[in-house]
C-alpha positions in Angstrom: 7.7 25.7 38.8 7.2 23.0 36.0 3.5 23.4 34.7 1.8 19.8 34.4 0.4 17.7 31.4 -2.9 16.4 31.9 -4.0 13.0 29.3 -7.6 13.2 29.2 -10.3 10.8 28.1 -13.2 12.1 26.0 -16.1 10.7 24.9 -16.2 7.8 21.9 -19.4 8.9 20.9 -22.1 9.9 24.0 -20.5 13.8 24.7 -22.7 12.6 28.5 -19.6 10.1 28.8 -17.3 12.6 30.4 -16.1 12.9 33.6 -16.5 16.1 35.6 -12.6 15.9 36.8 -12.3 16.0 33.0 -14.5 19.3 32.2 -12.8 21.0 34.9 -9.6 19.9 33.8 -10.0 20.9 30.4 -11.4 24.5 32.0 -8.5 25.0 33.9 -5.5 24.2 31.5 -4.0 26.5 29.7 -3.5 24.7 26.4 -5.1 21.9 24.6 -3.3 19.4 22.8 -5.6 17.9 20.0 -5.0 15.4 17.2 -8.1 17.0 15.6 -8.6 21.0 16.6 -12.0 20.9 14.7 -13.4 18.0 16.7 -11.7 19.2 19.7 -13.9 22.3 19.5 -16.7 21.1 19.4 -16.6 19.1 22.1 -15.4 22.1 23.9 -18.0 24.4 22.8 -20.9 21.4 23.8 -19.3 21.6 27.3 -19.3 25.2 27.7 -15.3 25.6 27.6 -13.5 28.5 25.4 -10.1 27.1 25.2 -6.6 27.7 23.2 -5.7 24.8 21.0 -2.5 23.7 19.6 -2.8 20.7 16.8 -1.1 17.3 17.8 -1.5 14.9 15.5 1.1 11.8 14.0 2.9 13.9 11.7 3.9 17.0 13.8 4.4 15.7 16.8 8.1 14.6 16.7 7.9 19.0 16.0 5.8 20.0 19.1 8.1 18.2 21.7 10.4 20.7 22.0 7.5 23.4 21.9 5.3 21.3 24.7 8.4 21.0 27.3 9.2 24.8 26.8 5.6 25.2 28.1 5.5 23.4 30.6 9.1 24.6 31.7 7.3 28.0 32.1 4.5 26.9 34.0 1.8 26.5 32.0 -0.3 23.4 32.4 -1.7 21.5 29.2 -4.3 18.7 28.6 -3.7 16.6 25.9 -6.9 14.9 24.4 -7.4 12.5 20.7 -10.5 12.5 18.7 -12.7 10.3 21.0 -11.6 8.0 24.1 -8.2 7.6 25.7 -5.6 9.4 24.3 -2.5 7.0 22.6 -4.6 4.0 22.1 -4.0 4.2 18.4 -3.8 7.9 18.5 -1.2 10.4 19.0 1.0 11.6 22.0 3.2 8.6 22.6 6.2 10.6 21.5 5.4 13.6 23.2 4.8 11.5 26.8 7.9 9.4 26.0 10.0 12.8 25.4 8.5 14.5 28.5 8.7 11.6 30.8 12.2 11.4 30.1 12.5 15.1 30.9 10.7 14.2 34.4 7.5 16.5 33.5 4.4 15.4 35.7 1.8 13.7 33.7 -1.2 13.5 35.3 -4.3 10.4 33.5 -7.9 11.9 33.6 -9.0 8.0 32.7 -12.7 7.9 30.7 -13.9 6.1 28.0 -12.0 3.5 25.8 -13.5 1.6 23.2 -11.5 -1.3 23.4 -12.0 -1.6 26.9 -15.8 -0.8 26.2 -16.2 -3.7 23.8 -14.2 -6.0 25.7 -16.4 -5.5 29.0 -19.7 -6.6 26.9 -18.1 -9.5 24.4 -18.8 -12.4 26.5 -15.3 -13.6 25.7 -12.5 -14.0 28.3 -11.5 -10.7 29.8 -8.5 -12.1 32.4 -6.2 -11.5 29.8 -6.1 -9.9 26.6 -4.1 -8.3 23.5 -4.7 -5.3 21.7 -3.4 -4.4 18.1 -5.0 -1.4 16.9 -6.3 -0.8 13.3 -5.5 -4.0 11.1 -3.3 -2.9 7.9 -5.2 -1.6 5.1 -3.0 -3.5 2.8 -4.6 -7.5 2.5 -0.6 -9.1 2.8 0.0 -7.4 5.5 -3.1 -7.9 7.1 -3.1 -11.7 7.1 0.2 -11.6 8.4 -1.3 -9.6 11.2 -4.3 -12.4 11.6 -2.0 -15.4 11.3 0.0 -13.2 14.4 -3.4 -13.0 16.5 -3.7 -16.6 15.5 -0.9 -18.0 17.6 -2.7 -15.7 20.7 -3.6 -17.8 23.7 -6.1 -15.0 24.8 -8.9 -12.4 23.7 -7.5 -10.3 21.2 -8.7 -6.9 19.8 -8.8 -4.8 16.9 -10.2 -1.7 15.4 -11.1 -1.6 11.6 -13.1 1.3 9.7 -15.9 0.5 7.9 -14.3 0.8 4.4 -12.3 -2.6 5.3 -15.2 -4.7 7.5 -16.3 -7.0 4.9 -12.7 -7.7 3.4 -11.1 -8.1 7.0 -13.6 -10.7 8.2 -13.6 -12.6 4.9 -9.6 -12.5 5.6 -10.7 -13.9 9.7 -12.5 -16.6 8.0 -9.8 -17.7 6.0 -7.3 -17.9 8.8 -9.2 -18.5 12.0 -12.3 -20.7 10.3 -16.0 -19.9 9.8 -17.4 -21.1 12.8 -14.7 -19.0 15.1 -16.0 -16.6 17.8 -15.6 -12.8 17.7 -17.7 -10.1 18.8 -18.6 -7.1 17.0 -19.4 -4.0 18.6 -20.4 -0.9 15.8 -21.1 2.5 16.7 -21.0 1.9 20.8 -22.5 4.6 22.9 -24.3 6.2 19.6 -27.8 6.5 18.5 -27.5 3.1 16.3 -25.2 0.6 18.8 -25.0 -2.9 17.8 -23.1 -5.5 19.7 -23.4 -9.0 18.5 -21.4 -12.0 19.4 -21.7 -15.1 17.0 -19.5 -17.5 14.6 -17.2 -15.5 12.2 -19.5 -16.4 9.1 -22.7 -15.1 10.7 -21.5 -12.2 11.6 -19.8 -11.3 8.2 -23.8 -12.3 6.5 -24.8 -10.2 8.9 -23.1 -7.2 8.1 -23.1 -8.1 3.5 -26.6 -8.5 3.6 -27.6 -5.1 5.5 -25.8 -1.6 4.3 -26.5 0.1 7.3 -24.7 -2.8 9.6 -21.6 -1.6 7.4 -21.4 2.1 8.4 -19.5 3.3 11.2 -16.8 2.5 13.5 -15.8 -1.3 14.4 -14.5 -2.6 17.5 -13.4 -6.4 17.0 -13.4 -8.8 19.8 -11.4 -12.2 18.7 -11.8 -15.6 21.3 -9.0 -17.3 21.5 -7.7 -19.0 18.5 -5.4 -21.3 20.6 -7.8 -21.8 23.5 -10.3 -22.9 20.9 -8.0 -25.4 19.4 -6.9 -26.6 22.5 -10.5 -27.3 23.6 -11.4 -29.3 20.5 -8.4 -30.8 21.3 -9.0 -31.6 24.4 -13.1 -32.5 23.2 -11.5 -35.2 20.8 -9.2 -36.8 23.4 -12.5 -37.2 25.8 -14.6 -38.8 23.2 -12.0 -41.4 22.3 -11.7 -42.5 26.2 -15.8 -42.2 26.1 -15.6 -44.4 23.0 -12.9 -47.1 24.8 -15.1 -46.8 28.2 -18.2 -47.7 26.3 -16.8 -50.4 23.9 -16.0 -52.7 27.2 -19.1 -51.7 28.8 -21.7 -52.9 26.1 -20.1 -56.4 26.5 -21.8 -56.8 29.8 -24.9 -53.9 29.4 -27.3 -52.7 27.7 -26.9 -48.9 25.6 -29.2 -46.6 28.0 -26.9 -48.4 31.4 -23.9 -48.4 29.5 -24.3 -44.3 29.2 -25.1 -43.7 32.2 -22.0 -45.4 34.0 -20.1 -43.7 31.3 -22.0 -40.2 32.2 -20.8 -40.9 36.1 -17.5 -41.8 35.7 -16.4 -38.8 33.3 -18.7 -36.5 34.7 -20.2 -35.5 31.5 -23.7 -35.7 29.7 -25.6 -39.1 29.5 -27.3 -38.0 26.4 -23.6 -37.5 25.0 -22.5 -40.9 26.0 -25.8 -42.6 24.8 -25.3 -40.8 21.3 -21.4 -42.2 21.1 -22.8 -45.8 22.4 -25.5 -46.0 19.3 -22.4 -45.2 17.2 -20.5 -48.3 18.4 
């Protein structure tokens, strides 16, 4: 009987954020898959869990396929588990799922923590739908091509960048999506020193160049929706011009303050808004 490969979540930086299903998982199995057998084991050894480890990691694992499935074909179950959160999700193992799912192995999620999910959840931006696109490239061309892609994105979009790159990647943001766009940053979540801050793209970047310590660790990037934004200025400056038309016929027959306030009524908007347009006329 086929063994079975278990994909387990670990914590992104809490070791409490485990699952139990997880521990006993990662008891039980026979082997662990690991992209990094160092960190690997000493998440182990904080749980209380001797295990055998076999390294998976990007640049052997087109190698280990044929080793995993001759595992697994004897019976043996494995878990396969990254450096911190849910396995694939710019890590390891896609070619090793891909290979076994084609070779109709069981693979079994143990689902835990995910630090795009994570940052997503507490952003304050739209969660309904979303797009994810990993670590932006270290290389500035190829990184603005990337940004001028996430541009075009009608939803929340998220990326991971390393602290080396924070300050050049949100200069690049500013260029392409404007200073005064929304994005939330979320450094460090779970750890001692968590900071999650959602403001305009050029606060956030003086946040992080005037304070060393706001540039260390790991970055989660939350992006609000270039498009939606757009459209809603769009659709901001199209309101104000039928405000404007509305108000020019109206202060032929009222005063500012009534003028405004049939305005405010009939678009269903602020009066102080239509009062402020009205002293403009």
């Amino acid at each position: 009987m086929n063994g079975v490969l278990y994909v387990v979540a670990t914590p992104i930086g809490n070791l409490d954020d485990i699952s139990r299903r997880a521990i006993e998982v990662l008891t039980d199995v026979d082997l662990v898959l690991s992209e990094d057998t160092r960190h690997s084991k000493k998440l182990l050894n904080h749980l209380g869990i001797q295990q055998n480890y076999l390294p998976c990691h990007n640049w052997n694992e087109d190698r280990l396929k044929q080793q995993v499935l001759n595992k697994l074909k004897t019976g043996h179950n494995l878990a396969l588990i990254s450096d911190a959160g849910t396995p694939l999700i710019s890590d390891p193992g896609y070619r090793i799922i891909s290979f076994l799912q084609q070779q109709k192995i069981k693979i079994v999620p143990i689902p835990g923590a995910s630090a795009l999910i994570s940052a997503l959840c507490v952003s304050g931006l739209p969660t309904d739908k979303f797009s994810f696109f990993g670590f932006l490239p270290s290389n500035k061309s190829s990184r603005l091509k990337k940004l001028q892609q996430i541009k075009n994105s009608n939803m929340s979009c998220i990326v991971y960048e390393s602290c080396h790159r924070i300050l050049e990647s949100l200069s690049d943001m500013i260029d392409i999506f404007g200073k005064n766009h929304k994005i939330c940053i979320a450094r460090e979540m779970t750890k001692l020193y968590e900071n999650i801050e959602l403001n305009e793209l050029e606060c956030i970047y003086d946040l992080i160049k005037n304070n060393k310590d706001q540039q260390k660790g790991e970055f989660t990037l939350v992006i609000s929706s270039p498009k939606s934004e757009n459209e809603d200025e769009n659709e901001r400056e199209n309101k104000n011009i039928q405000i404007k038309k509305f108000l020019k016929i109206q202060l032929k027959y009222l005063p500012k303050k009534d003028a405004a306030k049939a305005c405010a009524e009939y678009f269903k908007t602020n009066k102080q808004h239509c009062y402020k347009i009205a002293l403009e006329l």
